[in-house]
N, C-alpha and C positions, 0 to 999 in steps of 0.2 A: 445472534450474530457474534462475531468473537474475533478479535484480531492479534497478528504475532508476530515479535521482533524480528527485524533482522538486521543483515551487516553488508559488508564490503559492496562501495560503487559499480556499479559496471565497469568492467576494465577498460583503463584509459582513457575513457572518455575526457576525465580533464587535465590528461594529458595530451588529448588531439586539439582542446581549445586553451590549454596556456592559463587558465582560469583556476582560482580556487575559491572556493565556495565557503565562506565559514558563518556558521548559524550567531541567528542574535540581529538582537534590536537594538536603531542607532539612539542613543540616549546622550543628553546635552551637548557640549559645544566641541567644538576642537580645544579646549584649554580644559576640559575636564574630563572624566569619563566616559568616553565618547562611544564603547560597547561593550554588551555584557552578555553571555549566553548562558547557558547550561553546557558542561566540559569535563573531560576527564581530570582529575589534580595534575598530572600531570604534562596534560596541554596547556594547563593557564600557563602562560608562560610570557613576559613582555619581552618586547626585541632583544631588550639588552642583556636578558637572562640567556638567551640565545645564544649570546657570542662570549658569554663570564659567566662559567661553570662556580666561580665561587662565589657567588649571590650580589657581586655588585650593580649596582645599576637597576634597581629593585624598586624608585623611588615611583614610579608611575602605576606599581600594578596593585590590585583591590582584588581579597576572594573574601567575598563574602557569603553567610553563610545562611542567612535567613532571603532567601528571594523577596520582591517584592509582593504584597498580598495580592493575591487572585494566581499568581504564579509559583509551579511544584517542579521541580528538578527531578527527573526518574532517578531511580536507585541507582548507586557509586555515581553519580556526578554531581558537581557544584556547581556554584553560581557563580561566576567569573567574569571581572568586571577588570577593565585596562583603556589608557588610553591610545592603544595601538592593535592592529587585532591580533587577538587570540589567536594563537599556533593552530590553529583545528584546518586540519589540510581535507578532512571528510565527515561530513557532517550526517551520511546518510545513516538512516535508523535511530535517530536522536531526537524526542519531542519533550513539547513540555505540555503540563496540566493548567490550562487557564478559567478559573472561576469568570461567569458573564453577570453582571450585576443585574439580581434580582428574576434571575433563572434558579429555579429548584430542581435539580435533576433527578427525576425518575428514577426507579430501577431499571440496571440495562443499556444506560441512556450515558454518552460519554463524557467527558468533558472536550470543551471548546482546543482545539491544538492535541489534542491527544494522538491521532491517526492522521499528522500530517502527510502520507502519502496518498491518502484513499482522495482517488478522482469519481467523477461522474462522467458518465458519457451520456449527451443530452441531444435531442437533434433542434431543430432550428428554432421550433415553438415550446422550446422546452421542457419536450417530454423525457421524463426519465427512462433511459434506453439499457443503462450498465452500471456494475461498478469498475474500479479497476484500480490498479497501482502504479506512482512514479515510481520508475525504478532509473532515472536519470532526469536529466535537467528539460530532456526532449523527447524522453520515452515513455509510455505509459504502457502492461500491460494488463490484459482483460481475457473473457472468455472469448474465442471465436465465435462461437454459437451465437451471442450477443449481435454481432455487426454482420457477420456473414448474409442475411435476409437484406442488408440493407445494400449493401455489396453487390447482390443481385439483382438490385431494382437498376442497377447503372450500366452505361453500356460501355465507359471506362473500366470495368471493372475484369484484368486479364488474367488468362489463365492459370499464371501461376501463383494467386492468391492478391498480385500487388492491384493497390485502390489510390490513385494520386487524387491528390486536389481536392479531396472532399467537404465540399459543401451542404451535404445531409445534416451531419454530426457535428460536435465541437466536443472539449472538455473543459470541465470546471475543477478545479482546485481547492482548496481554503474554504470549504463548505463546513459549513457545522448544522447550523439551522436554517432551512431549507422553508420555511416560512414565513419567519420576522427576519428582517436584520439588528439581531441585537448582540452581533459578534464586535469584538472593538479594531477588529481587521475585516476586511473586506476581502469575500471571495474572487481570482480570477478566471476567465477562461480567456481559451485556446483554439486556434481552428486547427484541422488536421492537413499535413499535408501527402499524408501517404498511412495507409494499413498494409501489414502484410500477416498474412494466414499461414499457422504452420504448413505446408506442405503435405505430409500425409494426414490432415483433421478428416475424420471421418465424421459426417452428420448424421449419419445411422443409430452409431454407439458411442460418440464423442469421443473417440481415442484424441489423443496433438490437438484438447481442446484449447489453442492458443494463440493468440491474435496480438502483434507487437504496434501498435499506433505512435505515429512519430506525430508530434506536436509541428505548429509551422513556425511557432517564436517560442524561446529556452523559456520555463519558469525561472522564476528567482530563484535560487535554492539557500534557504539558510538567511536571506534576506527579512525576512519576517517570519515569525515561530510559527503560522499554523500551514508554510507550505514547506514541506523537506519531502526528500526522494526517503525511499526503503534499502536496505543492503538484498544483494543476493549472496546467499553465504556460499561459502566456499564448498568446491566438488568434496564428495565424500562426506557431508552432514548429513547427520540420522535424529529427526526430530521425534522417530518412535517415543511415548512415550511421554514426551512433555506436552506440559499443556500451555495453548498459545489462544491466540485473540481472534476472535474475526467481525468485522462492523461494517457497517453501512447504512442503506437507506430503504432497505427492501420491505417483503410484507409483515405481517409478524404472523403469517397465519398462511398457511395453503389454502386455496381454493378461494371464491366469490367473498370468503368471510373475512379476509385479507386483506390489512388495508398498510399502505406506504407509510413511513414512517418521519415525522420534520425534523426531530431533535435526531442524530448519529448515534444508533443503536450500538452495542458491544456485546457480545456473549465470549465466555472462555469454554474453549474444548480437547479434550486431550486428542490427540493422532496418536493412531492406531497403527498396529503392524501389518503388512497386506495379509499374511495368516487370517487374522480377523475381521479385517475387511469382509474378505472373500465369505468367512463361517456366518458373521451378521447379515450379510446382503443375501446369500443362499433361502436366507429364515426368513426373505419377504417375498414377496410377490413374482422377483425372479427367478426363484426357483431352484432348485441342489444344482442344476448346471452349468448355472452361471458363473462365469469365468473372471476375477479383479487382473484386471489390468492393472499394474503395478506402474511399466514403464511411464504411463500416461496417467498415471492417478496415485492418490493418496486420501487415507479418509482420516474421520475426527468425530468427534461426539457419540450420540448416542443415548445419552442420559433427559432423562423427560424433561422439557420445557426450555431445552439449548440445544438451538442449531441455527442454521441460517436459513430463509424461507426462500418462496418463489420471489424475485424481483433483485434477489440478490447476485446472479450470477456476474462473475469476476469480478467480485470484491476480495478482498486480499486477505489471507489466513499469515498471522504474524506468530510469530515466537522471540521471547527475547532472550539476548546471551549477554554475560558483563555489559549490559546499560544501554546497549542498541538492538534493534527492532530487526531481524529477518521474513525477508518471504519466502513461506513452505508452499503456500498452494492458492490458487482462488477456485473462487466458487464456481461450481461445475456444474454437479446435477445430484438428486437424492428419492428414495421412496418414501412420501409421505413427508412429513415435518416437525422435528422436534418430537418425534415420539422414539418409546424407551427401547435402548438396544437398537436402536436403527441411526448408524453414525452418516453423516455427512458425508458427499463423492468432490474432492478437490484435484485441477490441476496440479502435477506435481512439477513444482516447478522449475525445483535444484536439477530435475533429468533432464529438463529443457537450458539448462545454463548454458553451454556451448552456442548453444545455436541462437541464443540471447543476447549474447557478446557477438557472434559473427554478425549475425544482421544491423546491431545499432555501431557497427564502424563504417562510416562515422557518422552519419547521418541519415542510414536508411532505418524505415519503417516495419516494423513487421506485425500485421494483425489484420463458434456460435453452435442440438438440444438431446438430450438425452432419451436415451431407454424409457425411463420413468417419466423423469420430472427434471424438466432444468430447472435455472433461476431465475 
């Protein structure tokens, strides 16, 4: 599994709530340091720096440069401590690395806060149903394929994709280790109060496999380091080519031999050009005339012993750009697992932006198997 950076909030959102969101833990009292995050050098910035371009008024702000142990500041940003808050008006795609004492991690295996956007979708006796991504303070998105089955068991559940009040499902947050709690933050969850389904998702072929779940109470965002939203980057990003992240909790293995995973898996994959897509996937089981949907998809991997398995679907495919985390795609569907030359099938997700932004103003909802193989 493998996850990848990204950037910019959903639009406007918080400028429909008036709110700003800045990352970091409250640390000592009002008379001293009172918060510190992970920051661009150029957001550190205390009030007074704000309004005196010539450095006066300087005397409250602290960058420091070695974090405290167990915690890693991503690449180009520091550690930034003030007693007023930091200027970070967005915090999405920003995490930190947090050592859990007397956890040895694995290969593969992530650290604690690393993928603070990657949710769970669990239903009521907590079975593992999905993964998915915040991509707002109230939005999460997943695969359809995922919830779709459960959507249909309801007789609320109307035509045109929308699911109010659901009581099936919920989401968790701030997960890492899904067996002990030996995180020094605790995970939260969320009940939903509405999914909606893309509109044209086809269950055949999973075309518009994509499913937008509105939470029924805001996460914290930025409130504590292991829950932040993800960016969607901007129209017109081309992540051919680079190699980005994708993680979760899924199997490590297709088929019965398969088993879920407690500690937050990671694998890196490079995305592919739909060219390739389409020449890889023809060389498997589907055949020379199988056709890559491009609008609806994106692939990645390929290379033996990294991919994302079954149990993974709509977990989040990241990339990063200058120091925050984008979302290119989730988990979709694949042939086979982790074998060589046969890359990953992902939601694509930048094609879906528009209609990402239109459905979460301002508070609606939007949000399941494959040809082969889902997740």
């Amino acid at each position: 599994m493998t996850i990848v950076s990204a950037l910019e909030q959903l639009a406007g959102e918080e400028e429909n709530t008036g709110t700003r969101s800045d990352a970091g833990v409250l640390l000592g009292s009002s008379n001293t340091l009172t918060r510190c995050i992970c920051a661009q050098e150029n957001t550190c910035k205390s009030q007074a720096q704000m309004k005196h371009n010539d450095g006066s008024g300087q005397i409250d702000i602290r960058i420091v440069t070695r974090p405290p142990a167990g915690l890693t500041c991503s690449g180009g940003l520091i550690y930034c401590c003030t007693n007023t808050s930091p200027h970070v008006t967005n915090t999405c795609g920003l995490r930190e690395q947090i050592n859990v004492p007397g956890v040895i991690l694995q290969e593969g295996q992530s650290y604690f806060g690393e993928y603070p956007w990657d949710s769970i979708i669990l239903d009521q006796s907590n079975n593992y149903i999905a993964g998915g991504a915040l991509v707002g303070s109230i939005h999460v998105l997943t695969a359809a394929h995922k919830v779709v089955p459960f959507m249909n068991q309801r007789s609320d559940f109307d035509t045109r994709g929308l699911w109010n009040s659901s009581t099936i499902l919920k989401v968790r947050l701030g997960e890492w280790n899904t067996h002990k709690a030996t995180e020094s933050y605790k995970y939260q969850e969320f009940g939903i109060s509405r999914i909606l389904v893309h509109p044209h998702y086809n269950n055949d072929n999973l075309h518009y496999d994509l499913a937008l779940i509105t939470l029924s109470s805001a996460a914290p965002l930025g409130i504590q380091p292991h829950i932040n939203s993800v960016c969607i980057a901007p129209t017109g990003t081309d992540f051919t080519g680079k190699r980005c992240w994708v993680s979760g909790w899924g199997k490590n293995d297709f088929g019965p031999q398969g088993q879920y995973q407690f500690i937050q898996k990671q694998v890196d994959v490079q995305v592919l050009s739909p060219g390739d897509c389409q020449q890889r996937l023809q060389g498997t089981r589907l055949g020379q005339y199988f056709s890559f949907d491009q609008n609806s998809f994106l692939c990645a991997g390929g290379e033996q012993g990294k991919d994302a398995c079954t149990g993974d679907g709509g977990a989040p495919l990241v990339c990063e750009n200058g120091g925050r985390f984008y979302l290119a795609g989730l988990v979709s569907w694949g042939v086979g697992c982790a074998d060589k030359g046969v890359p990953g099938v992902y939601v694509n997700v930048l094609n879906f932006r528009d209609w990402i932004v239109q459905q979460s103003q301002p508070r609606v909802g939007n949000f399941e198997e494959s040809p082969q193989r889902t997740h």
